[in-house]
DOVEXLUM-608551 format. One record per residue (C-alpha): residue number from 1; x, y, z. Coordinates in nm, 4 decimals. Example, Ala and Ser with C-alpha at 12.3 -4.5 7.8 and 13.67 -1.06 7.14 Angstrom:
% DOVEXLUM-608551
     k          X          Y          Z
     1     1.2300    -0.4500     0.7800
     2     1.3670    -0.1060     0.7140
% end
This chain:
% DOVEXLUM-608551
     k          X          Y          Z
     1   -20.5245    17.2792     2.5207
     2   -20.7995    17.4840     2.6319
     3   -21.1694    17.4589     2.7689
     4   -21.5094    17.6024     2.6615
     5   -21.8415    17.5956     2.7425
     6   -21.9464    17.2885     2.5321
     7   -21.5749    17.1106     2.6804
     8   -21.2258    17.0131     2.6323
     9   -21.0632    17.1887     2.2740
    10   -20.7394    17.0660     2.1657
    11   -20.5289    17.2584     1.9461
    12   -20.2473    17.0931     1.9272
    13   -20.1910    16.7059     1.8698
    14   -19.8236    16.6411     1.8033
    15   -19.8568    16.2583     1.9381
    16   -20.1280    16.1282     1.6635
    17   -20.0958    16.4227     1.3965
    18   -19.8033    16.4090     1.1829
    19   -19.6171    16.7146     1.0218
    20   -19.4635    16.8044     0.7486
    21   -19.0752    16.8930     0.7887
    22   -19.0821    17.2086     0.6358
    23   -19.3684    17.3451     0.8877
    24   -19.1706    17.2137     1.1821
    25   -18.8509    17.4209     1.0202
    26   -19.1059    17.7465     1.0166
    27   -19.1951    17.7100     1.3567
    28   -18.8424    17.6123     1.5059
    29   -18.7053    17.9386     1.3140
    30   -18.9989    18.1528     1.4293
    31   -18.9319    18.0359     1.8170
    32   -18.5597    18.1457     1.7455
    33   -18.6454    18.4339     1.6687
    34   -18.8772    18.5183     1.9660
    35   -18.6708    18.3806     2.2139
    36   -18.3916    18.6610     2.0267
    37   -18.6387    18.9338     2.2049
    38   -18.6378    18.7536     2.5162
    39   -18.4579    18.9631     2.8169
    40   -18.1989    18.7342     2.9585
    41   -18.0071    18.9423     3.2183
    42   -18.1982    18.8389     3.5633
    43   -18.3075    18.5313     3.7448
    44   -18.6559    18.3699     3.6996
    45   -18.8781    18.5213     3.9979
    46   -18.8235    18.1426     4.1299
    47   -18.4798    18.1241     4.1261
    48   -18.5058    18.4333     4.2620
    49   -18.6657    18.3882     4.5424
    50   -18.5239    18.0652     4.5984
    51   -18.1545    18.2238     4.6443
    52   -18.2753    18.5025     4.8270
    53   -18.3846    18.2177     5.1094
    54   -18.0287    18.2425     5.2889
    55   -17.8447    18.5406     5.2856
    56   -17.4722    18.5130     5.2134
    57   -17.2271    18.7582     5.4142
    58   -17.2390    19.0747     5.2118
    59   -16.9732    19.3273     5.2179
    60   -17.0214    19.6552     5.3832
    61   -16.9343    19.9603     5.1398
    62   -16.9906    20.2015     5.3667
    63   -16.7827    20.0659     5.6883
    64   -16.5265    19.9701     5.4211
    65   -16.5211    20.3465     5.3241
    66   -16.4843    20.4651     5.7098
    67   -16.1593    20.1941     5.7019
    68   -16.0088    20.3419     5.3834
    69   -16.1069    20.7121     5.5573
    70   -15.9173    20.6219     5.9226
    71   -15.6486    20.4151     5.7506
    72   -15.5216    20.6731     5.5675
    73   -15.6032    20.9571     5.8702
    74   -15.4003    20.7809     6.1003
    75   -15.0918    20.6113     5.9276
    76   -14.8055    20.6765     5.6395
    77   -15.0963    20.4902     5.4026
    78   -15.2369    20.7397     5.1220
    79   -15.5411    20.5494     4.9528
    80   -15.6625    20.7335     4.6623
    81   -16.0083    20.7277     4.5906
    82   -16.1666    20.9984     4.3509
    83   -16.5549    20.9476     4.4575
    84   -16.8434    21.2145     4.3629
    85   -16.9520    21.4746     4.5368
    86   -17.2860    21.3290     4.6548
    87   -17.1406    20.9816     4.7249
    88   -16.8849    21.1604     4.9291
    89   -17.1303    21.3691     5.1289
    90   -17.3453    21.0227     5.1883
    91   -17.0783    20.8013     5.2891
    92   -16.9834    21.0837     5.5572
    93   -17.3454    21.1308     5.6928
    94   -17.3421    20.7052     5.7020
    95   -16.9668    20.7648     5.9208
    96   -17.1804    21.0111     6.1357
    97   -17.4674    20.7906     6.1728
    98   -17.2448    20.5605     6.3057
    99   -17.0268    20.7572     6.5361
   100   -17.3447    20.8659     6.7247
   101   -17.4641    20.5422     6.7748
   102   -17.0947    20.3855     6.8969
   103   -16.8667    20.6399     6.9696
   104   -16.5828    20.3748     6.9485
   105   -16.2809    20.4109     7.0925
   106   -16.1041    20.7054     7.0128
   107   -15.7731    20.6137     6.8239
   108   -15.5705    20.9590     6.8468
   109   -15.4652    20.8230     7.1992
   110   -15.2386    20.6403     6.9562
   111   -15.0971    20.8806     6.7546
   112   -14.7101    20.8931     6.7849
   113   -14.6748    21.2387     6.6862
   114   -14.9241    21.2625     7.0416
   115   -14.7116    21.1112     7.2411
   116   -14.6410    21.2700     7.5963
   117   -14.3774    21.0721     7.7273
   118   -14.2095    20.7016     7.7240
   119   -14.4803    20.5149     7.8413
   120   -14.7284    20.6532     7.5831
   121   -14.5149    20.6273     7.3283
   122   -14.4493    20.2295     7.4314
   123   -14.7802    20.2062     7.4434
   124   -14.8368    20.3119     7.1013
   125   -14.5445    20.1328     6.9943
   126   -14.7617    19.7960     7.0764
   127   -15.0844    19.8524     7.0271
   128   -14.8918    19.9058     6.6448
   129   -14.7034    19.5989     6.6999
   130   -15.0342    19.4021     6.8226
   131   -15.2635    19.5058     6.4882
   132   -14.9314    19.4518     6.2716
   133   -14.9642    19.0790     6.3834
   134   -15.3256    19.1018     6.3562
   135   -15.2775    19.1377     5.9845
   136   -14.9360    18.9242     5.9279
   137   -15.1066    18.6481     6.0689
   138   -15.4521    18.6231     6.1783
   139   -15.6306    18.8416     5.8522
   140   -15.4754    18.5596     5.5646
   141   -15.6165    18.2511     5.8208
   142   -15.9858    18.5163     5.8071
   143   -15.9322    18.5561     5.4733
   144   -15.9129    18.1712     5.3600
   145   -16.2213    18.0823     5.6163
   146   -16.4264    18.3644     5.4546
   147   -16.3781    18.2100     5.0923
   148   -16.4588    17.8300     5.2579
   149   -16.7428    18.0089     5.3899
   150   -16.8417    18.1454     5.0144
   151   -16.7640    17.8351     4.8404
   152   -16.9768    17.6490     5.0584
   153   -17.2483    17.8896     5.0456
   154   -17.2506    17.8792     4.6377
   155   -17.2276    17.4974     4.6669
   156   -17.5136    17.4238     4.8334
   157   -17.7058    17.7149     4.6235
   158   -17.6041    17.5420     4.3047
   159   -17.7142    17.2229     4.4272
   160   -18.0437    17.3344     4.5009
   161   -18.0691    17.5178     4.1767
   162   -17.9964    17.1678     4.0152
   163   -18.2304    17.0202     4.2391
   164   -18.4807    17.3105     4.0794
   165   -18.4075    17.2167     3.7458
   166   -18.4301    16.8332     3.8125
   167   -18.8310    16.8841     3.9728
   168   -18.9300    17.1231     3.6657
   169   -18.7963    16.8624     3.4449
   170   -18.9824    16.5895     3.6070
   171   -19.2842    16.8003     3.5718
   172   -19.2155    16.8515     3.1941
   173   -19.1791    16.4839     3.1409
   174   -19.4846    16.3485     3.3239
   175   -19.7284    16.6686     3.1584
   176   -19.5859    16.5203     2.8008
   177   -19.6629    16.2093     2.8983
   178   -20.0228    16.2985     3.0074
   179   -20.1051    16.4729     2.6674
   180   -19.9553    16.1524     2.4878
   181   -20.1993    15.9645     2.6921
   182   -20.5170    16.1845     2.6475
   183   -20.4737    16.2421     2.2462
   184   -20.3969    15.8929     2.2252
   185   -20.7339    15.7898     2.4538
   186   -20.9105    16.0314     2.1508
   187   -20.7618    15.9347     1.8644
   188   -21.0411    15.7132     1.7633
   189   -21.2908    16.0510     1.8025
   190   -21.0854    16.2506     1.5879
   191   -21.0731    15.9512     1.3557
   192   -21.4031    15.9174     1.3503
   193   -21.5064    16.3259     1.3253
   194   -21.2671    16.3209     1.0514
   195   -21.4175    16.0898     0.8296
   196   -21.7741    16.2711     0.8787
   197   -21.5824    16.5718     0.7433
   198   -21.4762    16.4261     0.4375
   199   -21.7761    16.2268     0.3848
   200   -21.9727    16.5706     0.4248
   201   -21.7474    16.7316     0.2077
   202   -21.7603    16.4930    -0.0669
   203   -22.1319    16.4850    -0.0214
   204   -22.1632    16.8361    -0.1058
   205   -21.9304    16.8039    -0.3919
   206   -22.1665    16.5798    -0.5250
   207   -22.4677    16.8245    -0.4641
   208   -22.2510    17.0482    -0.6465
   209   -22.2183    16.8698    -0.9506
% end
């Protein structure tokens, strides 16, 4: 449905036009095939945008990397990570970047091998002890809160993606029913015009002849 200077054009009248079941066939296998071209593999700008309203907790590559890098610096761990060059050299100017802003405490006061006598060494000994219970005990309880935390978060996101798809739908229904309406207000018009045209037509058949 479209408008011009001398008014309202409709092209389409599915509500007072019938058609025949081999041109609603064509056109069903032609959509097919568009929608075939259609790129499928990201959100509508809506959806989008509608997601990207709360930010869910995203995880850090880079302080993940400087974990792996101390972790395996500073205990019998050997993590094995074959990165490229360039990713290499970035993730070490993002540990630099870092460092300068918070030094952080330094961690070789910890080192065993470091030790200078008993008391540093008992010292060491539980500060070991005290991040060994950290992750026997506290990390599975952070662990299980952090997927709560996730769950909920997608929850609520699919909910108001349904609630999306619930307006649009509502939106869909009522603009079908106002074309319904307005053909179905003109029928009588296009009745009418219709009739002139065949009259006209077998009018100038008649010339014709």
């Amino acid at each position: 449905m479209s408008n011009d200077a001398y008014g309202m054009v409709i092209d389409s009248l599915p509500f007072i036009d019938g058609v025949d079941d081999h041109y609603k066939a064509q056109i069903e296998r032609e959509i097919e095939r568009e929608l075939l071209t259609f790129t499928l593999d990201r959100l509508h700008k809506d959806i989008d945008s509608l997601i990207g309203d709360t930010q869910p907790l995203r995880f850090d590559q880079s302080l993940y990397e400087l974990y792996c890098e101390k972790a395996a610096k500073y205990s019998n761990i050997s993590i094995t990570t074959e990165q490229p060059p360039s990713l290499k050299r970035s993730l070490e100017d993002v540990v630099e970047q870092r460092k300068r802003v918070c030094p952080g405490i330094d961690i070789a006061r910890y080192d065993e091998h470091l030790a200078e006598s008993v008391e540093h060494l008992s010292t060491i000994a539980g500060y070991l002890r005290h991040q060994e219970l950290v992750l026997e005990r506290l990390l599975p309880k952070t662990v299980e809160k952090q997927w709560m935390i996730n769950n909920d978060y997608m929850q609520h996101a699919q909910e108001a993606l349904k609630n999306v798809v619930v307006a649009e739908k509502a939106k869909l229904k009522d603009l079908d029913q106002y074309r319904k309406s307005l053909q179905q207000q003109e029928q009588l018009s296009f009745a009418y015009l219709e009739q002139q045209w065949e009259d006209a037509l077998v009018r100038n058949l008649e010339t014709d002849i």
